[in-house]
N, C-alpha and C positions, 0 to 999 in steps of 0.2 A: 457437158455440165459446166457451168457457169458458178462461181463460186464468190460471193461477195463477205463482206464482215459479217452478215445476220441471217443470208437467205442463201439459197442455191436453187439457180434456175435450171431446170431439166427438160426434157422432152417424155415425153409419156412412156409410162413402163405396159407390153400386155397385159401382164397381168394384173395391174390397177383398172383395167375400163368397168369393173360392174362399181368398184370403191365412188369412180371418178365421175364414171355418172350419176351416180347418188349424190356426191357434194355439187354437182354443175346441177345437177334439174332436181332438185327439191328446193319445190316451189314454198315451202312451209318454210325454210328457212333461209330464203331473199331475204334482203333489207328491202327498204323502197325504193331503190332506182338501175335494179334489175332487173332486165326486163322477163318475163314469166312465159317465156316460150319452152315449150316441152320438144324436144327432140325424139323421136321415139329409139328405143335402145340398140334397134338390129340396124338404123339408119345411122347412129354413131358406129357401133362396131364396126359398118362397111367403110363408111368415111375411115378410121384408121388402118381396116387394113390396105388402105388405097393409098393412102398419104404417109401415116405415122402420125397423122397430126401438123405433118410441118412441109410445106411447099411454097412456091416462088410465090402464088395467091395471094395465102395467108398460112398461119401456123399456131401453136398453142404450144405455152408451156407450163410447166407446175413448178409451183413457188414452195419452195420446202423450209424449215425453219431447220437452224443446227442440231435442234433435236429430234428431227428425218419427219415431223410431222406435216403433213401438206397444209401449206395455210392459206393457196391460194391459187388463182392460175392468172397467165397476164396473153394476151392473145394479139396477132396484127392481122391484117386483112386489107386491098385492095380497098379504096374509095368509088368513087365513081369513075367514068372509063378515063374523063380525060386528068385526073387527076394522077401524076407521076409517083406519087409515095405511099407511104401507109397509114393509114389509120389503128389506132394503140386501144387496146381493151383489157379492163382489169376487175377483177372481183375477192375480195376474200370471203372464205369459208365460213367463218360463224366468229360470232362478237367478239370471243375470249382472243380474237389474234388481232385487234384494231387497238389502235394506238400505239402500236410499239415499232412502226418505224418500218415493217416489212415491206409495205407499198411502196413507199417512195423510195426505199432500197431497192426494191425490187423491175420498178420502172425504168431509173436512172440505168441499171445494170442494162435491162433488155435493150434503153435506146441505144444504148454508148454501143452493145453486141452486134445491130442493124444496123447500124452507121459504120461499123467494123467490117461487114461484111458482104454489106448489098451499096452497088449505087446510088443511094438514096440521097436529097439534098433536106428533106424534113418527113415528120412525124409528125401527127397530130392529134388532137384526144377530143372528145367529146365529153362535157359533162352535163348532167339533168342542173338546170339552174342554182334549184335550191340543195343540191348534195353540197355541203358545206366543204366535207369530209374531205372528198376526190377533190375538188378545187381547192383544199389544202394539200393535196400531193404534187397533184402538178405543177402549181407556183411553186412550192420547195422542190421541185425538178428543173428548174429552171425555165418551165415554159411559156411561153406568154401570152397573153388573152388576146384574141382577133376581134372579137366580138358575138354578137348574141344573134344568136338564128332563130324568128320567134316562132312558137307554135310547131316546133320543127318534129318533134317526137311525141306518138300518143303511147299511155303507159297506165299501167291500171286504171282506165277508164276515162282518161281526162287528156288534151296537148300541154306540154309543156314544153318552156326555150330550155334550148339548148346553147352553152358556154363552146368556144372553137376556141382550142388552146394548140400553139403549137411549138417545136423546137427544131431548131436549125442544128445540121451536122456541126456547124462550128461553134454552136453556144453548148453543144455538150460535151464534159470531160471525155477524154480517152480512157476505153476501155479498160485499159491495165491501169490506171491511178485507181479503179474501184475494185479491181479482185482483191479476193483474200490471201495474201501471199505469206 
């Protein structure tokens, strides 16, 4: 468990997977720039009892606020082969948890954690162009824009560019400057 001033980052609990899949694939309550892929239920279950959720791959954790409510999950995963680091993926759960700061705590905490812990030299994010939102997390993450990959994602029915933002192990604070101590 990962403990910051606002959030606490964890690893999935069993007995949260029918909760867990309900806030990740309800598709009714996406925003717009999540993508609407349905996973079916007994194909997650198998996925964590194989992993936990969390391997050299990729891995997934839940963003909990201090009042134990999950407000979100933050996830990394393998790029393409020849690509040495991770790729960073985030969502929060519904409206009422936006703007109050859990995301960009909550990112900050995860990169400083994989930069703690794996050999990694950077992290990298992907945003849908026009998500204002995420491109205000990750610039207040410190990360920095590479440029625009066009047409790069199709998303409810249309391509849209996608933003390559990225952070080097040395432009991120260490780990213990953000726990909650």
């Amino acid at each position: 468990m990962i403990r910051g001033k606002n959030v606490i980052l964890r690893t999935v609990r069993p007995q949260e997977l029918d909760h867990l899949y309900n806030l990740i694939f309800n598709i009714n309550e996406k925003g717009p720039y999540w993508h609407l892929h349905i996973q079916p239920l007994n194909d997650f279950k198998k996925e964590y009892e194989r992993t936990g959720f969390w391997s050299v791959e990729e891995g997934r954790m839940i963003i909990e606020n201090k009042e134990g409510d999950i407000v979100g999950e933050i996830l990394y995963f393998k790029g393409l082969d020849y690509q040495a680091d991770y790729e960073v993926g985030y969502e929060l759960f519904g409206k009422e948890f936006s703007g109050r700061g859990y995301m960009s705590e909550a990112l900050l905490l995860f990169c400083a954690y994989m930069f703690s812990v794996r050999p990694i030299r950077r992290i990298q994010v992907n945003v849908m162009e026009d998500n204002i939102a995420s491109r205000k997390v990750v610039e207040k993450c410190g990360f920095t824009y590479e440029g625009t990959m066009r047409f790069a994602t199709f998303h409810q029915g249309k391509y849209h560019n996608l933003r390559l933002y990225s952070l080097l192990r040395e432009e991120c604070p260490p780990l213990s400057e953000l726990l909650d101590k």
